[in-house]
Structure formats: structure tokens, C-alpha cells
N, C-alpha and C positions, 0 to 999 in steps of 0.2 A: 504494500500500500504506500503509494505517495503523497508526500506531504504538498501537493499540488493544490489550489484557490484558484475560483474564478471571480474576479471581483468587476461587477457594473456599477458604475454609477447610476443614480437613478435620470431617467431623461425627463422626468414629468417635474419634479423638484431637486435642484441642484442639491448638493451638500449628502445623501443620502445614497448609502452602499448599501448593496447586497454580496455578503461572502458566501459562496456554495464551494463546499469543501469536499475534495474526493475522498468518495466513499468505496470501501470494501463488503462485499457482501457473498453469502455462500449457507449452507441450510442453517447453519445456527443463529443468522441475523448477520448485523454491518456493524463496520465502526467506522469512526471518523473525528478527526481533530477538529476542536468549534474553536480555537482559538490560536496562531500561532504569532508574537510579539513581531518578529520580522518582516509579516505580511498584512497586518491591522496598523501594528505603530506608525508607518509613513500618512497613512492617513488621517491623521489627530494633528494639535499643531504640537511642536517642539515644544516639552515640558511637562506636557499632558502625559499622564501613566494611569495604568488602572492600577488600582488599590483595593476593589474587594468583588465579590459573587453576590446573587440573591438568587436564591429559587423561590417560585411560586407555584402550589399545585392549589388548582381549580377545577372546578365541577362543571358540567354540562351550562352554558348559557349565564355563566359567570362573564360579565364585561369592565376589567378593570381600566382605568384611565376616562377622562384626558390628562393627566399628568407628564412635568415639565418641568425642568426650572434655566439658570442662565450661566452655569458652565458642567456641567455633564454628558459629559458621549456615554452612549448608552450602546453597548454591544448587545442584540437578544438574538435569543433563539429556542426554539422549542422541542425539548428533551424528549419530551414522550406526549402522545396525541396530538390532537391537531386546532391549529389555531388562525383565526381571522386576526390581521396586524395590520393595526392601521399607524401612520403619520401621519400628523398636519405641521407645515410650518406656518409657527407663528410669531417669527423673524415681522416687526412690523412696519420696516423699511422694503423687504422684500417682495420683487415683482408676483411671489408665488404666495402672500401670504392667507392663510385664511384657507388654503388649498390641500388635501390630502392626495396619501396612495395608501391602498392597500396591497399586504402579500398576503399569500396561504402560508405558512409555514408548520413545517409539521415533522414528528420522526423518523417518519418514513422515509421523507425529502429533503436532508438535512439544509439548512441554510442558516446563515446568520442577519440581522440588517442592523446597520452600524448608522445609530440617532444621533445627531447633533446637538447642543444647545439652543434652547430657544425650541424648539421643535416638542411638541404634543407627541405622546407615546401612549396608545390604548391597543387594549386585545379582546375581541370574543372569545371563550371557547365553546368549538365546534366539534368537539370528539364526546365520549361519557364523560374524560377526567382528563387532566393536559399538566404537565410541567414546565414552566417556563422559565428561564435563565436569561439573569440581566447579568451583563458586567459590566462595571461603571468606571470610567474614567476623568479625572478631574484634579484641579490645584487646588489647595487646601484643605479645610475641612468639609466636608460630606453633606451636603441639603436633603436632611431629610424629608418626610409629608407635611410638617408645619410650615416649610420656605421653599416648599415647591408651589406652582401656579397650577390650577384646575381648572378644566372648562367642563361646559355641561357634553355628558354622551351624545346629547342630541341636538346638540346649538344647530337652530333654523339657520344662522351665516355659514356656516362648515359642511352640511347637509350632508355625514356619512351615512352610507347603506349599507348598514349591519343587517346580518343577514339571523337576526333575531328583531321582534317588535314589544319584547318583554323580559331583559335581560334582569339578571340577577346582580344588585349592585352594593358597595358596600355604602356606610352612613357619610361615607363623605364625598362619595359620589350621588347618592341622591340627594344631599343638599342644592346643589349646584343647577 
């Protein structure tokens, strides 16, 4: 198995990668590297290091985010099951802002999509039950949920099409 990446940029909103990392597979299942320094580092600026993990395991029609704040790159990707990933950026100088993309991403299909600052980061899940991995990038100290920015699931200006019309959220996303 090669340590080989295929990285796009996204065409729809600048700033926004997708890593798809070759996968090995044969009757016991696949593996594959979600993260290698020498092929994600060059695209962060000079300075920037990840410094910790997060998993999230979620249930069927669990929708967490819009969450964001204003210096974390956010590496995700989805361990096991499968999951609707959306962006928006909301850079408010930017030609694209107020604009999202969604991926599929899921275990089957590994990939990673590498979030900028300033950029909105939500997920469906679309399988029974899904695991999700963030890895965060960032100077200084760590923005947790009290100094991150929220937007509502369903802000009428953003108009995503979650492909649930009754997702399952937590209290501080249905505040919003």
C-alpha cells in the first residue's frame, strides 16, 4: 500500500481540499492513512500545526453544526458510516460568501476535507450510526463551543439541502 493522496481543490469555493487517500482492500476490509504531515502541512499557512483529535459518534439523523470560528483548519473525515458534509464560507469579504458544498463522505470511500477559518462546518448522519474525526489545526490556544460562531441549520440566506427535514439536534443548535 502506498502512501499516495489525491488532493482537489474545491472549484465551487476557493480555500477548500478534498484528500482521498489510497486505499488497500482485500476480504478482511481496507486500510488507509487519513493523515500524512508532509502532504496536508503545505497547505495550512507557515506556523499553523495540528495539536489535537476529536471523535464524534452519532446516530441516524443527528445534524451537528453550523459551527466555526476564526483561526482553525479543521481536517474531517468519516471513520465509520456515512455522512452528508457540508461547508459554507462565511469569509464576509469573500466573492463566495454565504455559499456552501456538500461531500458524501463515508468509510467505505475514505476521504478527508480540509476546513479553513472562517468557514461553517456541519454534518448529517446518513448511515444507522457514523464516527466522525476532526483534526484541528491552529496558533495558540484552542476555541472551544463558547468562542466558536453558530449559524442556524436552516438559515433561509445559506438554503442547504439536507437531505433530512427533521434532524436530530443538540441545545445549542436548536437555539439558533
Amino acid at each position: 500500500m502506498g502512501l499516495d493522496f489525491q488532493i482537489n481543490e474545491s472549484r465551487k469555493i476557493r480555500g477548500i481540499y478534498v484528500i482521498q487517500p489510497n486505499t488497500s482492500s482485500d476480504i478482511r476490509g481496507n486500510i488507509w492513512t487519513s493523515y500524512l504531515a508532509e502532504i496536508v502541512s503545505p497547505l495550512i499557512p507557515n506556523g499553523v500545526e495540528f495539536h489535537h483529535d476529536k471523535f464524534s459518534s452519532s446516530n441516524k439523523d443527528v445534524l451537528r453544526g453550523i459551527h466555526g470560528d476564526s483561526k482553525s483548519w479543521k481536517l474531517v473525515t468519516c471513520v465509520f458510516g456515512e455522512i452528508q458534509q457540508v461547508v459554507i464560507d462565511l469569509r464576509k469579504e469573500s466573492s463566495t460568501y454565504e455559499k456552501w458544498e456538500e461531500f458524501f463522505i463515508s468509510s467505505k470511500e475514505p476521504k478527508s476535507i480540509l476546513i479553513p477559518p472562517y468557514f461553517g462546518n456541519a454534518y448529517l448522519v446518513e448511515s444507522h450510526q457514523a464516527v466522525y474525526h476532526y483534526k484541528l489545526a491552529y496558533k495558540g490556544k484552542y476555541f472551544d463551543a463558547a468562542d466558536q460562531f453558530t449559524r442556524p441549520w436552516n438559515d433561509k440566506k445559506i438554503n442547504i439541502h439536507w437531505k433530512t427535514t427533521r434532524p436530530i439536534l443538540s441545545d445549542r443548535d436548536k437555539k439558533q
